[in-house]
C-alpha positions as CSV (number, residue, x, y, z in Angstrom):
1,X,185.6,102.0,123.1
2,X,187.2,98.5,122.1
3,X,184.9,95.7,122.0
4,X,184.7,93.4,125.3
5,X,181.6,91.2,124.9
6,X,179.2,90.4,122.3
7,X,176.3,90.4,125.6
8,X,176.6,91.6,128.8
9,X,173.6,90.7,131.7
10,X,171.8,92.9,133.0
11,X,168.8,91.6,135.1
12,X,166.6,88.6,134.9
13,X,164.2,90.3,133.2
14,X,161.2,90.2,135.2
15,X,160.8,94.5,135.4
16,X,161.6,97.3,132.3
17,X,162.3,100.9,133.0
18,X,159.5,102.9,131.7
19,X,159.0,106.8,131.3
20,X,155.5,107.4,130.9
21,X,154.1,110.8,129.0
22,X,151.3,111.0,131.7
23,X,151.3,109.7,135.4
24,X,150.8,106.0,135.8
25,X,148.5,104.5,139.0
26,X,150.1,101.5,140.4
27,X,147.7,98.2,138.9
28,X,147.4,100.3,135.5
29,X,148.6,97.8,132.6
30,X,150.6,99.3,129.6
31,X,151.0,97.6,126.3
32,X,153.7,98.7,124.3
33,X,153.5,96.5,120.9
34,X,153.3,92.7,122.2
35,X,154.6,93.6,125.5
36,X,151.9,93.5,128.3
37,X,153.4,95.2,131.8
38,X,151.7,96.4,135.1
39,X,152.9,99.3,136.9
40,X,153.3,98.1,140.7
41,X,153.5,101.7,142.1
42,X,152.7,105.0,141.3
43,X,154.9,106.4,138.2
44,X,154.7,110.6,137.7
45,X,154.3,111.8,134.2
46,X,158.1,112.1,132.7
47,X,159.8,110.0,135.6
48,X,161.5,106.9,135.1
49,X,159.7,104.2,136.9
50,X,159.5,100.6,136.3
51,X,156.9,97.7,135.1
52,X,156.1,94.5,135.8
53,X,156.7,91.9,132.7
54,X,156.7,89.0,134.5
55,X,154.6,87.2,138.2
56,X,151.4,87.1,139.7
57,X,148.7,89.5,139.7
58,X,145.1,89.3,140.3
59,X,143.6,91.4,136.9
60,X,140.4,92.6,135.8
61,X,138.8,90.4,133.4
62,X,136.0,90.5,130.9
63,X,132.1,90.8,131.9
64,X,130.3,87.6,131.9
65,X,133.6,85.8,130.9
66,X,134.5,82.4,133.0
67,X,137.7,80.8,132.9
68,X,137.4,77.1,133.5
69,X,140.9,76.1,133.2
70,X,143.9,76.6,134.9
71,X,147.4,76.8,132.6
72,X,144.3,78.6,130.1
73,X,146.0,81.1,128.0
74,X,144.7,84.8,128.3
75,X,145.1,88.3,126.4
76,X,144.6,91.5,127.2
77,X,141.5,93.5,125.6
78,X,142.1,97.3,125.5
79,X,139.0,98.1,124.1
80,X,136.2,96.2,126.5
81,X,134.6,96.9,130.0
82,X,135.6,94.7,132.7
83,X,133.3,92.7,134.9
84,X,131.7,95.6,137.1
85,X,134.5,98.2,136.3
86,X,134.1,101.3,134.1
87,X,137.4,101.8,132.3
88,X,138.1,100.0,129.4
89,X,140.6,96.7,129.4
90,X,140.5,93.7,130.4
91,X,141.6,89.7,130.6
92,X,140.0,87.8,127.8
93,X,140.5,84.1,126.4
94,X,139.5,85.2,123.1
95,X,143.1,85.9,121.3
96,X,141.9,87.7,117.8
97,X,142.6,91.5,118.0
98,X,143.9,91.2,121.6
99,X,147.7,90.6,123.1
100,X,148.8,87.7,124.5
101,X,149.7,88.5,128.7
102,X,150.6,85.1,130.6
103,X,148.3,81.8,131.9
104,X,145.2,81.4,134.2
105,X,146.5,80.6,137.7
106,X,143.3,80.0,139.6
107,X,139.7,79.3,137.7
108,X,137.2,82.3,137.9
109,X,133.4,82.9,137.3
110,X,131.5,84.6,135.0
111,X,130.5,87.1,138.1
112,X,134.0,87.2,139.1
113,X,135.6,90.7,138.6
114,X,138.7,89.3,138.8
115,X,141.1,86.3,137.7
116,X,144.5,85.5,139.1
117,X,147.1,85.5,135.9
118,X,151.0,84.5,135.9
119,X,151.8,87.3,133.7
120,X,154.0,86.6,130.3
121,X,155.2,88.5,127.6
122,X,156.2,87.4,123.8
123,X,156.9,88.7,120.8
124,X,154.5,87.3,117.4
125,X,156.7,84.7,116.0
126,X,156.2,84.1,111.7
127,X,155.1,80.3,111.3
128,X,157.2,78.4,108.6
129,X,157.1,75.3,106.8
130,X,159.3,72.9,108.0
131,X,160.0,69.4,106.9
132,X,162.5,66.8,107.8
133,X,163.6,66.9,104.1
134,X,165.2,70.4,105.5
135,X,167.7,68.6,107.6
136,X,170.5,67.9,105.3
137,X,171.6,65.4,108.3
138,X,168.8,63.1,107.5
139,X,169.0,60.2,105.0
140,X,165.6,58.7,103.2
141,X,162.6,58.2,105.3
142,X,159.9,56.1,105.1
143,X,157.6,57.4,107.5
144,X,156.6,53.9,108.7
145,X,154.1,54.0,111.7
146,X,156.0,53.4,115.5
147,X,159.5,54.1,113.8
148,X,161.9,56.7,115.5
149,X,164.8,58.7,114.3
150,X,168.2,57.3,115.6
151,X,171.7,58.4,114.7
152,X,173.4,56.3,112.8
153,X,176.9,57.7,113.2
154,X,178.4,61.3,113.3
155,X,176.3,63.2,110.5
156,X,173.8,60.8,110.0
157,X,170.1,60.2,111.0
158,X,167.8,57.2,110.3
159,X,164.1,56.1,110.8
160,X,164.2,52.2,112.6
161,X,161.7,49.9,114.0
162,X,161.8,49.4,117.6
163,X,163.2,45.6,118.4
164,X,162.9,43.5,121.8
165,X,159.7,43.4,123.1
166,X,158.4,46.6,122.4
167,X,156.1,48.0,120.4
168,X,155.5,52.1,119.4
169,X,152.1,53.5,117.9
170,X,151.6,56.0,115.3
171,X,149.4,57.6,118.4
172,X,152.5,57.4,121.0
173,X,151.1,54.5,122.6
174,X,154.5,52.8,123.8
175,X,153.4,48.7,124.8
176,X,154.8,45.4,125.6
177,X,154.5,42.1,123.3
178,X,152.3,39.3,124.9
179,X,151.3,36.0,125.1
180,X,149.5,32.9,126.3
181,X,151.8,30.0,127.2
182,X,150.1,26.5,128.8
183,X,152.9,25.3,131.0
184,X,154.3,22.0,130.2
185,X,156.5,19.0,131.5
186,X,158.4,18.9,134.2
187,X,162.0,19.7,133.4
188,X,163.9,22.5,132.1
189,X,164.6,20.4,128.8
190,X,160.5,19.9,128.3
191,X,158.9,23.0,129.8
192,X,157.0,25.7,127.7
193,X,159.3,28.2,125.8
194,X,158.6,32.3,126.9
195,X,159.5,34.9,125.2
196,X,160.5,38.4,126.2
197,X,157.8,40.5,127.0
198,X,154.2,39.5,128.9
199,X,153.4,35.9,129.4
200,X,150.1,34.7,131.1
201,X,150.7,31.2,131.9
202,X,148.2,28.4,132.6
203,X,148.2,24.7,133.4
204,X,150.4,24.8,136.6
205,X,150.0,22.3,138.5
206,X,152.7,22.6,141.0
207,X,155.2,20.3,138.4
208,X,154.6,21.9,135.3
209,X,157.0,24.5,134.6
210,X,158.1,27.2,131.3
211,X,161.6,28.2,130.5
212,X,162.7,31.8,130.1
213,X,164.8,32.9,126.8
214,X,168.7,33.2,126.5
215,X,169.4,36.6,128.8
216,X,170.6,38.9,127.4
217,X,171.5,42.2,129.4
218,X,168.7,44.2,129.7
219,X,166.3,41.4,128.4
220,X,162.9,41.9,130.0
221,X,160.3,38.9,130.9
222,X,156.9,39.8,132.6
223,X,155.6,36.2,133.9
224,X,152.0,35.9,135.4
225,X,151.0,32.5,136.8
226,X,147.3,32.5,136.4
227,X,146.9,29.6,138.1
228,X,145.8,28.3,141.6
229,X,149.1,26.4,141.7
230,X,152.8,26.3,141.8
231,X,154.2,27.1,138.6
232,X,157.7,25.8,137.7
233,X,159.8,28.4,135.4
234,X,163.4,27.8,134.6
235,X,166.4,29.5,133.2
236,X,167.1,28.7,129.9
237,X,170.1,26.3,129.4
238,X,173.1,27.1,131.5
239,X,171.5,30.5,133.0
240,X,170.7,31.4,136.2
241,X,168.0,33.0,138.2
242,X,168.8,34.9,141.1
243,X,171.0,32.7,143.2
244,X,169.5,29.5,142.8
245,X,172.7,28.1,140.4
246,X,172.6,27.7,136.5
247,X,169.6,25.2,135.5
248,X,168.2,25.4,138.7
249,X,164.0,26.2,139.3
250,X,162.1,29.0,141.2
251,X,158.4,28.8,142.3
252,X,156.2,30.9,141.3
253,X,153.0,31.0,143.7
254,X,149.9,31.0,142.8
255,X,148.6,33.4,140.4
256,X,151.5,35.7,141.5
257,X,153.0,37.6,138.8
258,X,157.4,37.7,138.7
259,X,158.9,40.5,137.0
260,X,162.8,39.7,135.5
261,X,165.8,41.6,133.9
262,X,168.5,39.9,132.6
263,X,171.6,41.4,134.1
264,X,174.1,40.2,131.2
265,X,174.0,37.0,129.3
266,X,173.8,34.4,132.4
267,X,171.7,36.1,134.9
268,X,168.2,37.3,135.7
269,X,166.9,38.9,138.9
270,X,163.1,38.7,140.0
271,X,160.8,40.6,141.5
272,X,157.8,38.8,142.9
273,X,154.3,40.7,143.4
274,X,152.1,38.6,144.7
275,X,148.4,38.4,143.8
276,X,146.8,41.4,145.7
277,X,149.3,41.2,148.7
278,X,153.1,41.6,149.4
279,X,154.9,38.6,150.1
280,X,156.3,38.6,153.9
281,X,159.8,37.8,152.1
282,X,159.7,41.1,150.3
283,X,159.0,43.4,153.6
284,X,162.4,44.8,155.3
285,X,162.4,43.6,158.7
286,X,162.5,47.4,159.7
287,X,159.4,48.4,157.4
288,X,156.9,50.1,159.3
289,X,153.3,49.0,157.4
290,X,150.6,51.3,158.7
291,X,147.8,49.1,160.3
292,X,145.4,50.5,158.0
293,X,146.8,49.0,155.0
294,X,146.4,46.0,156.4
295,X,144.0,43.3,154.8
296,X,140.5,43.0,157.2
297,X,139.9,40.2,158.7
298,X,135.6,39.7,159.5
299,X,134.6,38.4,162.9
300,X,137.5,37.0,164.3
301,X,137.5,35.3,167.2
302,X,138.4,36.4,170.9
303,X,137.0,33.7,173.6
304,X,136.6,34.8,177.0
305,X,138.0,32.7,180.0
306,X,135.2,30.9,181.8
307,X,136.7,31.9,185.4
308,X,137.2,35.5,184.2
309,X,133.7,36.0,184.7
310,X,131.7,37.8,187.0
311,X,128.6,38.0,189.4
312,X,126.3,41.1,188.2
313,X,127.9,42.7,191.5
314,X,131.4,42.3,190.4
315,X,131.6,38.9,192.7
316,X,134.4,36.1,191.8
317,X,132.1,33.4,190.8
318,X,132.8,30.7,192.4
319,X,132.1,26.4,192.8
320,X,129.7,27.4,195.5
321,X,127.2,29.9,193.5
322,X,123.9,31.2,195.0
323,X,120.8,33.2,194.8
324,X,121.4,35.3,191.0
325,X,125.2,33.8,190.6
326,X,126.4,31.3,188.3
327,X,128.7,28.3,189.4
328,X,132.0,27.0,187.9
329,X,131.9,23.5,187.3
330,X,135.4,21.8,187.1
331,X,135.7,18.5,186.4
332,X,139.5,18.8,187.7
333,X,142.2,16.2,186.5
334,X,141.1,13.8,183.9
335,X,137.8,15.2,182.7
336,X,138.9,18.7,181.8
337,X,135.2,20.2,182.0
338,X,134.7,23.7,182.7
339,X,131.7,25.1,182.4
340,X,129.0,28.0,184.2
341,X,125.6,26.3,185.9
342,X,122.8,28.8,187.0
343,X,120.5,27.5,189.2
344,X,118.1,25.0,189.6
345,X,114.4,26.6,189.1
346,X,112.4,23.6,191.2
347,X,109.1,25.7,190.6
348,X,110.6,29.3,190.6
349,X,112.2,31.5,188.2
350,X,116.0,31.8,187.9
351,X,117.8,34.7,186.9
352,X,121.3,34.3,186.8
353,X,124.1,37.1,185.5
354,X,127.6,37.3,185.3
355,X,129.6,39.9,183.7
356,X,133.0,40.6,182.0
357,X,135.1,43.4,181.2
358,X,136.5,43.6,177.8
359,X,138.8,46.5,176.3
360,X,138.5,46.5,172.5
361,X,142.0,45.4,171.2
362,X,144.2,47.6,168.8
363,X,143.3,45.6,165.8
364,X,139.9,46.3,165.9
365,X,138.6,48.6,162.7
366,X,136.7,51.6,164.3
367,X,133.2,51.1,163.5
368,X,132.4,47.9,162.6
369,X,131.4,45.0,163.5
370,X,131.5,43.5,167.1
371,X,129.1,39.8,168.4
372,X,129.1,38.1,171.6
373,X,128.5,34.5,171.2
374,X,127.7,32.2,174.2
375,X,126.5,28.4,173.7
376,X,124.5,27.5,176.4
377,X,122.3,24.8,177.0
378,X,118.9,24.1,179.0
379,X,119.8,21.0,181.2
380,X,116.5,19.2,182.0
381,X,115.9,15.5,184.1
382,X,112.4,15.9,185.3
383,X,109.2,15.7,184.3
384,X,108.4,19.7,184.8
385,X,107.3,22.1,182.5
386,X,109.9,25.1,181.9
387,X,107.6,27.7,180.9
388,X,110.7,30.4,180.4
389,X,113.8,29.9,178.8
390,X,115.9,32.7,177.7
391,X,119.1,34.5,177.7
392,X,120.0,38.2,176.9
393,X,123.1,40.0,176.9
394,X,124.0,43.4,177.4
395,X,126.9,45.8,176.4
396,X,127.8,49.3,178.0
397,X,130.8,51.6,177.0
398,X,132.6,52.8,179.9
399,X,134.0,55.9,180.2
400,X,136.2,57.9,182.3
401,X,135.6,56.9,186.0
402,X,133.3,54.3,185.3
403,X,130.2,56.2,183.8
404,X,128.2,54.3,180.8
405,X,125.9,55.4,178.5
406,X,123.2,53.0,177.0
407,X,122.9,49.3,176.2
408,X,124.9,48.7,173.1
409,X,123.2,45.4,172.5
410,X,120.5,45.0,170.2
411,X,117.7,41.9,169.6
412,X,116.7,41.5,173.7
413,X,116.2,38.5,175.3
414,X,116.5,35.1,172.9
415,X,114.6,31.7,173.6
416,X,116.7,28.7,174.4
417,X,116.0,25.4,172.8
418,X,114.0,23.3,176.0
419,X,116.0,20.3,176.9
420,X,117.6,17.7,175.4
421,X,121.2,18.7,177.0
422,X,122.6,20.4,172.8
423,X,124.5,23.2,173.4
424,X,123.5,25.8,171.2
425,X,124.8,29.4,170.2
426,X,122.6,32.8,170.8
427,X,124.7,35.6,169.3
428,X,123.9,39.4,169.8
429,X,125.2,41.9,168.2
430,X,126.8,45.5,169.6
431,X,125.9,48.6,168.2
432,X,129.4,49.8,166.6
433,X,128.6,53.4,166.0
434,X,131.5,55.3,167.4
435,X,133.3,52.5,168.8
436,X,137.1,52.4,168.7
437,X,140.2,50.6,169.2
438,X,140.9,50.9,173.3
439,X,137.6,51.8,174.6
440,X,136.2,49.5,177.3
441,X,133.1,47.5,177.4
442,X,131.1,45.7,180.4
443,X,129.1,43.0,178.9
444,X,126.5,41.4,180.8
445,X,125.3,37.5,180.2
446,X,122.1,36.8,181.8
447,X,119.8,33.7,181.6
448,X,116.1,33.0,182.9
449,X,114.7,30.1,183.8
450,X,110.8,29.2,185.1
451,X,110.1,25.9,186.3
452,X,106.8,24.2,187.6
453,X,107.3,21.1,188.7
454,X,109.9,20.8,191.7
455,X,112.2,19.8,188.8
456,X,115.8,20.3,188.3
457,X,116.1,23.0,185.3
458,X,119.4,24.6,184.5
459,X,121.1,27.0,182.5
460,X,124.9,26.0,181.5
461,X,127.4,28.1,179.5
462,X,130.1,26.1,177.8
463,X,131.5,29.3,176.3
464,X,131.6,33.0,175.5
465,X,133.5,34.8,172.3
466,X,133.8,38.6,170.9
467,X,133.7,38.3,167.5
468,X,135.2,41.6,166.1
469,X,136.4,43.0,162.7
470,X,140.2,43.4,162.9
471,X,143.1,45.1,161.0
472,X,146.6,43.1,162.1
């Protein structure tokens, strides 16, 4: 037969035929030379069957051998027991006298009887000297430290330096040239000179400025103002940045740090990455920024509306008040006053309480931090004693129809400064502890006063606030 091909495919190569002199039990490994195979089914003695050169198999492997690391190589030991078996062979990392059969897949432990293998086979390959003398394509090198081999033309190679601002190691280490720079002037003709590479620039003062190199295309400046001030950088002298015009300025913020490429020999686009945050002029209107990767903001502020408040019996407070409520005082058009007044003890104990609901927002952080502030102040004009001064709040979590657990509040009722008509602020804190975003609170203000002398003692509450931890 004529010659048609010098190679003609057969298969990928993953299975061999094999015709064994004995019958084969599917699982039983045959070496033949430095070919390690598995038999996946049964094969009967003088049958062609076929073996498995090439996937994954869990194998026995040697007693009291553990195999920390995956990618491992491993070689297979026909003359050892394996881990609790009674037949000889076995997976071993130890490579003298044994054949090399594939990679560790998944670690295994000394007690472990067996360890999952991507199985491989190679042939033993003779090592050779080899020098780059050997490449007739080569001219002299020098073996300088951080040079590479480029071609020179057609049939030629040579060893060079990297140039720009780039530097390469004898170790591989690839890195970028850098500098200090103090920013000076306040013109393009007077500002500090960069070069390419890393600059860290100090001095800005919101006039002060540096001046980038000629671009060049491809040129690369790194520019970090390490300042707490504007820092002035300029093009250099008839170049551009971005579209701001040839000559022309950017600001750099504070301690923001401005990546640039030189497009071609007039032009450089920036990047800006601002100290620890994006910039809002770098997000895409249509970004979506999970609220978790927000920055926290502690304690901020939510003030509650003075006539949003409540009796204790869910009662719209009123100008009126009464036994156990609280009054709105309005000083109406031209004073602008509004504030809560309990009632007058004249020899008795107040208790007054008013409530509020309050749904925890969606910006609050699950689990932290929640306060209820409320300045109040002990209004006194006699000459009685007020033996009892104090105020307390409480917070409940309701749940579905209106159940509640416990009080949420912690630190019980707090003395009020006697007299003098100062506002002060009493703050309590709520037990966070499997509090989230949406669930609902009923918080519960409620202040005592005891009076012995016929006298005019009051409570008054200027103001309430939530204080919570937010995301947003």
């Amino acid at each position: 037969m004529s010659q048609t091909h010098q190679g003609k495919y057969l298969s990928p190569g993953e299975m061999i035929d094999y015709t064994p002199g004995s019958p084969v039990t599917g699982g039983d490994v045959i070496v033949q030379n430095n070919i390690v195979a598995i038999a996946k089914t049964d094969i009967a003695a003088n049958a062609k069957g076929a073996l498995a050169i090439g996937g994954i198999f869990d194998i026995v492997k040697a007693a009291a051998e553990a195999f920390a690391t995956v990618g491992a190589n491993i070689f297979w030991d026909t003359v050892n027991i394996p881990q609790g078996g009674t037949v000889a062979g076995c997976v071993t990392a130890t490579a003298a006298g044994n054949t090399w059969c594939g990679f560790v897949l998944e670690t295994a432990e000394a007690t472990d009887e067996t360890v999952r293998i991507l199985l491989r086979s190679t042939v033993t390959l003779t090592a050779e000297s080899f020098a780059l003398a050997d490449l007739s394509d080569i001219v002299s090198v020098d073996y300088t430290a951080g040079d590479i081999l480029v071609a020179q033309g057609p049939s030629t190679y040579d060893d060079v330096p990297l140039t720009g601002p780039f530097n390469l190691a004898a170790t591989g280490l690839l890195s970028m040239d850098s500098a200090t720079v103090a920013a000076f002037g306040s013109v393009q003709g007077d500002a500090a000179a960069l070069a390419d590479g890393f600059s860290l620039v100090s001095a800005a003062n919101g006039t002060k400025g540096v001046v980038l190199p000629a671009a060049a295309a491809g040129g690369l400046c790194v520019v970090k103002n390490n300042a707490n001030a504007i820092l002035k950088l300029w093009p250099n002298t008839s170049d551009a940045i971005d579209a701001l015009g040839a000559d022309n300025a950017m600001s750099v913020p504070a301690y923001a740090t401005l990546v640039l490429v030189a497009y071609d020999v007039t032009t450089w686009y920036s990047t800006a990455i601002a100290a620890g945050q994006i910039l809002n002029a770098d997000i895409n209107a249509a970004a979506a920024i999970a609220r978790s990767k927000l920055a926290q903001e502690d304690l901020a502020v939510y003030r509650i509306p003075i006539q949003n408040c409540r009796s204790n019996t869910g009662l719209v407070l009123d100008v009126t008040g009464g036994a156990t409520l609280f009054s709105i005082v309005n000083g109406g058009f031209g004073t602008g006053t509004l504030t809560l007044k309990g009632e007058d003890a004249l020899s008795n104990t107040k208790t007054d309480t008013l409530c509020f609901e309050y749904p925890l927002p969606p910006e609050y952080v699950d689990g932290q931090t929640i306060e209820v502030d409320v300045e109040v102040k002990v209004d006194s004009s006699g000459a009685g004693n007020a033996s009892v001064e104090t105020l307390q709040v409480e917070a409940w979590l309701l749940g579905d129809a209106g159940a509640v657990g416990s009080d949420l509040a912690s630190g019980g009722a707090q003395n009020l400064a006697a007299g003098g008509d100062v506002f002060q602020t009493i703050t309590s804190s709520i037990t966070p502890t499997g509090l989230v975003a949406g669930d609902k609170l009923i918080i519960f203000v409620q202040t005592v006063i005891t009076e012995d002398a016929a006298t005019a003692v009051f409570a008054v509450i200027g103001n309430i606030e939530v204080q919570l931890d937010i995301k947003g």
